[in-house]
N, C-alpha and C positions, 0 to 999 in steps of 0.2 A: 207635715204639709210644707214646711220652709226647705226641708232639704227639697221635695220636690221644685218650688220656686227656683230655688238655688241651681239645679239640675235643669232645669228648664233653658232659665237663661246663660249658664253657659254652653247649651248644645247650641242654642242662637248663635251668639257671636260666633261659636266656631265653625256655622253654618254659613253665617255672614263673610268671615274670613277665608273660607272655602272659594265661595261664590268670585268673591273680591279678587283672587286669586286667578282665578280660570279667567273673569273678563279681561285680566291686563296679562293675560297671555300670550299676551303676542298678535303679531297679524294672521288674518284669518287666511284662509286655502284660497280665495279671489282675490286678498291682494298682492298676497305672494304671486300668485299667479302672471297678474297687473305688472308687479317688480320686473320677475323673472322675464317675461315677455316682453317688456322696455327696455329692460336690458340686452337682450339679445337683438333686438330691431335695430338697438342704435348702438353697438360695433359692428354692424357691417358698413363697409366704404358706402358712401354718397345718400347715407340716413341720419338729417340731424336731428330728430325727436322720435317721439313715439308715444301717441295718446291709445292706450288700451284701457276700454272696459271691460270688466267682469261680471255678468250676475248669474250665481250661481241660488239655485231656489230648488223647490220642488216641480217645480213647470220642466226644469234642466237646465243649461249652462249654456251661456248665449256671452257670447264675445265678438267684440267689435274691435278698428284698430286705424287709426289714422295715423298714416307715417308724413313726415315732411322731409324730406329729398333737398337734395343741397343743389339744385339742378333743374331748369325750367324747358329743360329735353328731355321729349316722352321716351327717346331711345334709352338715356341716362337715370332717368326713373323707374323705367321698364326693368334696366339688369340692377338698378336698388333693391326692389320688389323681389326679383328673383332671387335675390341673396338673401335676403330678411324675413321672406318665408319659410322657408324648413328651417332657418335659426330659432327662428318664434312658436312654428310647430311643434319642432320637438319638446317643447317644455309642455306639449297637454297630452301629452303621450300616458299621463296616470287618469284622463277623462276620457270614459267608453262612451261617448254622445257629447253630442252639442252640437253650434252652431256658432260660425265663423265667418266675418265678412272683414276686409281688410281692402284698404285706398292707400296708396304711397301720391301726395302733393307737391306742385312746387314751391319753394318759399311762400312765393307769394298768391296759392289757391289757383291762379291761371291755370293750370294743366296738372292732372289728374292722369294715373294708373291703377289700373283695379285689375285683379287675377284672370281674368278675362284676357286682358293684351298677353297673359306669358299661356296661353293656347287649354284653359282651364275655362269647360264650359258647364260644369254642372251645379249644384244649388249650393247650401251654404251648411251642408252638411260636415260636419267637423272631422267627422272619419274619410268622408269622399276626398274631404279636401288636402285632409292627410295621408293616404293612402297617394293621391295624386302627385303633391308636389314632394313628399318624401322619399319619392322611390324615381325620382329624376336624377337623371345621372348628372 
């Protein structure tokens, strides 16, 4: 009976050190996602930030993205937005669904561009949207 005690609690621990293992494994597939898409919004010219969320569930994968534009000209934020979209697109190119909504700001909130002003009028479908602005010359 003590070896099994003994067997017991070591499969524990090394259940526990399993576990322990895999949660500090790193960032998850949303916030890579989050990185990579911040990162890509903000090297294109006339984007100083770039707030992306991610929630990826079983409902599906719902992404939003507030860019701030170095720039309080809708013409100046408008070709921001156009650069910074298929930059940020192409990184969900390994997600077959979801949903996308993206605002490029100016400094200071005054003026606002949303994918609408670059001639994109469909819903917030993640393939529509990719399909759309990825295949712009």
């Amino acid at each position: 009976m003590r070896k099994f005690f003994r067997l017991a609690a070591s499969t524990s621990v090394v259940g526990l050190l399993v576990l322990g293992l895999i949660a500090c494994g790193g960032p998850s597939e949303a916030e890579r996602l989050v990185n990579d898409m911040q990162d890509a919004a903000t090297s294109v010219p006339g984007v100083q930030a770039a707030q992306v969320h991610v929630n990826m569930n079983t409902s599906g994968n719902f992404i939003t993205a507030k860019l701030v534009g170095a720039s309080n000209d809708e013409a100046a934020l408008s070709q921001a937005l156009k650069g910074a979209l298929p930059a940020m697109l192409e990184k969900t190119k390994d997600l077959a669904s979801g949903t996308f909504s993206v605002s490029i700001f100016s400094p200071d909130d005054a003026v606002s561009v949303g994918s609408d002003a670059l001639g994109y009028t469909g819903g917030t479908s993640l393939s529509d949207i990719r399909d759309y602005f990825l295949d712009q010359p």
